[in-house]
MARPATI-318666 format. One record per residue (C-alpha): x negated, y negated, z negated; residue in one letter. Coordinates in steps of 0.2 Angstrom, whole numbers. Each point is the difference from the previous one (the first is absolute). Layout:
N
((X; Y; Z); A)
...
//
This chain:
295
((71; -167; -64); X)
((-8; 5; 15); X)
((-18; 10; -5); X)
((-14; -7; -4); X)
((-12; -7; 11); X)
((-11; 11; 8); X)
((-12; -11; 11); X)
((0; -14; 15); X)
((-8; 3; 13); X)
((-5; -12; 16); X)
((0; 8; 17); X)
((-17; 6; 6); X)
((0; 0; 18); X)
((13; -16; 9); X)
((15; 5; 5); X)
((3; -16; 13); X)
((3; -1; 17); X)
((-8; 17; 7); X)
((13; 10; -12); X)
((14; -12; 6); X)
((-6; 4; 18); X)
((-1; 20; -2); X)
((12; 5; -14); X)
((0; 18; 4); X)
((-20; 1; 1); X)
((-4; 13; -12); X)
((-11; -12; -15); X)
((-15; 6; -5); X)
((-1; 11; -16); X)
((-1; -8; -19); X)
((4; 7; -17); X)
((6; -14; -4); X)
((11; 0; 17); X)
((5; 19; -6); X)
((4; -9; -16); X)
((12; -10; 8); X)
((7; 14; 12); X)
((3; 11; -13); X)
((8; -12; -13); X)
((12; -6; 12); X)
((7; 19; 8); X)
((3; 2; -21); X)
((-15; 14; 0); X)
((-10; -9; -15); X)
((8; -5; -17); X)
((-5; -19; 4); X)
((10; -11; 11); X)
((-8; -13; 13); X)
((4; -18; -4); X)
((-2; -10; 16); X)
((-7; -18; -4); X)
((14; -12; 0); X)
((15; 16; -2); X)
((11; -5; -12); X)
((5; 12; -14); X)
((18; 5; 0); X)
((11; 4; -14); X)
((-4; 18; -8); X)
((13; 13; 5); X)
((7; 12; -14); X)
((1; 18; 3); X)
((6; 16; -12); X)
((-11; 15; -2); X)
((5; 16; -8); X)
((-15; 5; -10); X)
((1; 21; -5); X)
((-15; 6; -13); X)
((-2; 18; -2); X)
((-11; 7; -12); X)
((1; 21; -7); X)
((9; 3; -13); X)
((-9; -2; -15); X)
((-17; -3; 10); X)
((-2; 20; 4); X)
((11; 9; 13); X)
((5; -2; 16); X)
((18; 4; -4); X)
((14; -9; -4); X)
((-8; -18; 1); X)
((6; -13; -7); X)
((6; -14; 11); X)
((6; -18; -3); X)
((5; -13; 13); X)
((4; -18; -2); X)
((3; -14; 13); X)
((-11; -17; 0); X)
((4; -16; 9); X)
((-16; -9; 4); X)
((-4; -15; 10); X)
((-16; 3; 11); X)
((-7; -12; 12); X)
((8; -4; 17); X)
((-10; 1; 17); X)
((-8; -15; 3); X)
((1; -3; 19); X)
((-11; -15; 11); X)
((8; -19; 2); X)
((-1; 4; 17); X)
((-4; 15; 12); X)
((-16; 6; 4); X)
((-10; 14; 6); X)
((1; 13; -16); X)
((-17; 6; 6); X)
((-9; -15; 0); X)
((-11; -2; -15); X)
((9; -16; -8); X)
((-4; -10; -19); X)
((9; 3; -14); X)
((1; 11; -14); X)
((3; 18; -8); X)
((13; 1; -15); X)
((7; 19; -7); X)
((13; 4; 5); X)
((1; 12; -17); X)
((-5; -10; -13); X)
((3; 15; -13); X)
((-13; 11; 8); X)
((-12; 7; -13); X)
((-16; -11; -2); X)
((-10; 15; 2); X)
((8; 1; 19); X)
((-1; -20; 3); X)
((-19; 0; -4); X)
((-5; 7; 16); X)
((7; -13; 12); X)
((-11; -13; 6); X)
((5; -10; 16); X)
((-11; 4; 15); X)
((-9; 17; -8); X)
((2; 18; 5); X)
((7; 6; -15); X)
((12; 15; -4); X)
((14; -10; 0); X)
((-3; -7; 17); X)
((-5; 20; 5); X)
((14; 8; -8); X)
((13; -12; 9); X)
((-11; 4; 19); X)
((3; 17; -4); X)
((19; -1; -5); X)
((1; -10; 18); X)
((-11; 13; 9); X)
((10; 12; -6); X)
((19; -8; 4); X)
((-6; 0; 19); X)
((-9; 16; 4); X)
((-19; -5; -2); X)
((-14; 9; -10); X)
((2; -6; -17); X)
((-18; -4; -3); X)
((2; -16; -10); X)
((-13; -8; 13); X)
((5; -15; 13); X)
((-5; 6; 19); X)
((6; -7; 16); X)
((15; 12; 3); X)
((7; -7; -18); X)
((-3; -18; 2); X)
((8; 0; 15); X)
((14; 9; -5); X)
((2; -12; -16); X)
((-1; -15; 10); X)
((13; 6; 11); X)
((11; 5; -17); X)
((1; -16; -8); X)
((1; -10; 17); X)
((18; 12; 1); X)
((2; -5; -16); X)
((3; 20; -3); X)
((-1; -3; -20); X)
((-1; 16; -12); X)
((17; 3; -9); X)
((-9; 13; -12); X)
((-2; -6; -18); X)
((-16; -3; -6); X)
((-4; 16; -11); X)
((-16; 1; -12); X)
((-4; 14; -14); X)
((-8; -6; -16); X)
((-8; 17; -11); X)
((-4; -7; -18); X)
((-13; 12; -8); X)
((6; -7; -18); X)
((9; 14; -9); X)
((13; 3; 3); X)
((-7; 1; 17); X)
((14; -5; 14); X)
((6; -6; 16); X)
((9; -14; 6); X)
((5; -3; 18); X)
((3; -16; 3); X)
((13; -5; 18); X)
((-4; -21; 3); X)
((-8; -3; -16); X)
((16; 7; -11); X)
((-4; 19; -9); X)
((12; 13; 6); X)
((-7; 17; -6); X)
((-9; 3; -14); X)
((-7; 17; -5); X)
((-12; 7; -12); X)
((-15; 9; 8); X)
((-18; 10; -3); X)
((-16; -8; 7); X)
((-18; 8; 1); X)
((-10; 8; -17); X)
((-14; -10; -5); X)
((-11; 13; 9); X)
((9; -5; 16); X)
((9; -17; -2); X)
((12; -9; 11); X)
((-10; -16; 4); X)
((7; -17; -3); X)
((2; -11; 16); X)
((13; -2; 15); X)
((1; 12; 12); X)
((11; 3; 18); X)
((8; 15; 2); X)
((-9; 6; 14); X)
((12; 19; 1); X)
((15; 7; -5); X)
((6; 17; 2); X)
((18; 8; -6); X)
((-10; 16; -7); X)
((-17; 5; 1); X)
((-15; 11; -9); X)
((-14; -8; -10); X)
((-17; 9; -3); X)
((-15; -5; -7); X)
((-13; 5; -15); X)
((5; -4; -20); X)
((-13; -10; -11); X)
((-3; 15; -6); X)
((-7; 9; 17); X)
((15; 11; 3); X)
((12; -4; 16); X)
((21; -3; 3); X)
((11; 4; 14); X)
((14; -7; -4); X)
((15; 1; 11); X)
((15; -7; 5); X)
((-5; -16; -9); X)
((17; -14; 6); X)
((0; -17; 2); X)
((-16; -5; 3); X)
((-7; -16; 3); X)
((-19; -3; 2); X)
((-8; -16; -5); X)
((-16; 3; -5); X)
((-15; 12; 8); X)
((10; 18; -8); X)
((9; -10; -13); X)
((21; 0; 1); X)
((17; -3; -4); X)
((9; 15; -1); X)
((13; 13; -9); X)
((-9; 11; -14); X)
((6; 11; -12); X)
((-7; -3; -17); X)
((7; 4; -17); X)
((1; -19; -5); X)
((-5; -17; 9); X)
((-7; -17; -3); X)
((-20; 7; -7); X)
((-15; 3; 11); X)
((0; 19; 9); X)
((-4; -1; 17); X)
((-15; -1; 10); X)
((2; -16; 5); X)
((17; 1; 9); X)
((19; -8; -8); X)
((8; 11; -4); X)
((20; 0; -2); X)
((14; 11; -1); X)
((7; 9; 16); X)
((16; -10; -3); X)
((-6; -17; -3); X)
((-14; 2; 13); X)
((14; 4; 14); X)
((7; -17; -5); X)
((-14; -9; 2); X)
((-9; 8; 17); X)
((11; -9; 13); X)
((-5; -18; -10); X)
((-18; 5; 6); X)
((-2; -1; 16); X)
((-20; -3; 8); X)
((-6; -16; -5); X)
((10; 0; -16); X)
((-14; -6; -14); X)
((-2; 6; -15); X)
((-7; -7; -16); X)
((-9; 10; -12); X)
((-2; -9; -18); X)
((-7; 4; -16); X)
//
């Protein structure tokens, strides 16, 4: 099994004699051309199906899955670890019949490339929309080749994305994501192309200041930082040397916390970890990394 079906698409400008005639004229700007772009250098968890490709056999490959989680749900010391090793199959690449222009918007379709992605993720992909998914995977690119990680398409990053995939410079990163489940236990899974390889248990916000639901980039990351602001109840923190911190959401955070127990609401909105488990997770979150907040 390849994924399921995501859409077919149609070209919406030609791509006929004029492209043949100037194949290294930058084309004009499209989402769904971004689409395209970004499926095919690996940035998005879909894959680009030329019209006509054929599909090739699925390729097998082992993954070594560790799940870390406190012992007994309440202390950053001495956690308990358990690793095990899976042999998956997962979709191969599917390439065009014949060469073209990568950058050329052609037909054809989008399937996942990691069906197992949590359906709370999956739902925000639509073909030819400016959504997260499609931000998130902008900013992991801006990000890889020195640019302002805005999430935003201007002229000195379509260019530079044109020129990428017509080098055919694909990125060898896996494709990370974070799902936070606000059912208690409340935890964290970090799922590497679609498979979970950490698991953790974690605090989100009180109900007087809640971690919102929704999908969210990681927008900046520091190895150790302060947090200040005001308490519900009108009094203000100065927290330092706060480690492993991953922002995805206005002040809202991944990071290490020491609590007396984990897996119930106590922050102010942050996701909270311990110092140990968050280290493990901080370099699988780099900008552009989305998370997904659930009830």
């Amino acid at each position: 099994m390849t994924g399921a079906l995501v859409a077919t698409v149609v070209p919406l400008v030609a791509t006929g004699t004029a492209g043949a005639a100037h194949p290294r004229a930058i084309p004009a700007f499209s989402i769904r051309l971004e689409d395209q772009i970004l499926a095919e250098l690996r940035y998005l968890p879909v894959s680009f199906v030329p019209a006509g490709a054929t599909t090739p056999p699925p390729t097998t490959t082992t993954t070594t899955t560790t799940t870390t989680v406190p012992s007994n749900g309440s202390t950053t010391t001495n956690p308990t670890t358990t690793t095990s090793t899976t042999t998956t199959t997962v979709p191969a690449r599917h390439r065009p019949t014949r060469q073209s222009d990568p950058a050329i918007l052609q037909p054809g379709s989008f399937v996942w490339r990691f069906p197992t992605l949590p359906a709370s993720f999956k739902r925000n992909w639509t073909v030819g929309t400016d959504n997260v998914i499609v931000r998130g995977a902008l900013m992991r690119f801006q990000d890889d080749h020195g640019l302002p990680t805005t999430g935003s398409m201007d002229g000195v990053t379509w260019r530079l994305l044109v020129e990428t995939v017509r080098a055919r410079r694909f990125s060898s990163e896996p494709y990370d994501m974070v799902l936070v489940s606000q059912t208690l236990p409340q935890r964290l899974d970090l799922y590497q192309n679609g498979r979970v390889t950490f698991t953790t248990l974690v605090n989100t916000g009180i109900p007087a200041s809640p971690t919102a639901n929704g999908t969210f980039p990681v927008y900046l990351r520091y190895t150790s930082t302060t947090m200040s602001g005001t308490n519900p109840n009108g009094t203000h923190y100065h927290d330092t040397g706060i480690p492993w911190v991953s922002y995805f959401n206005g002040g809202d955070a991944l990071h290490g916390f020491i609590r007396s127990g984990y897996g119930y609401p106590q922050s102010l909105g942050c996701v909270e970890m311990p110092f140990a488990e968050a280290k493990v997770l901080w370099p699988h979150t780099p900008i552009g990394t989305l998370v997904t907040v659930q009830p």
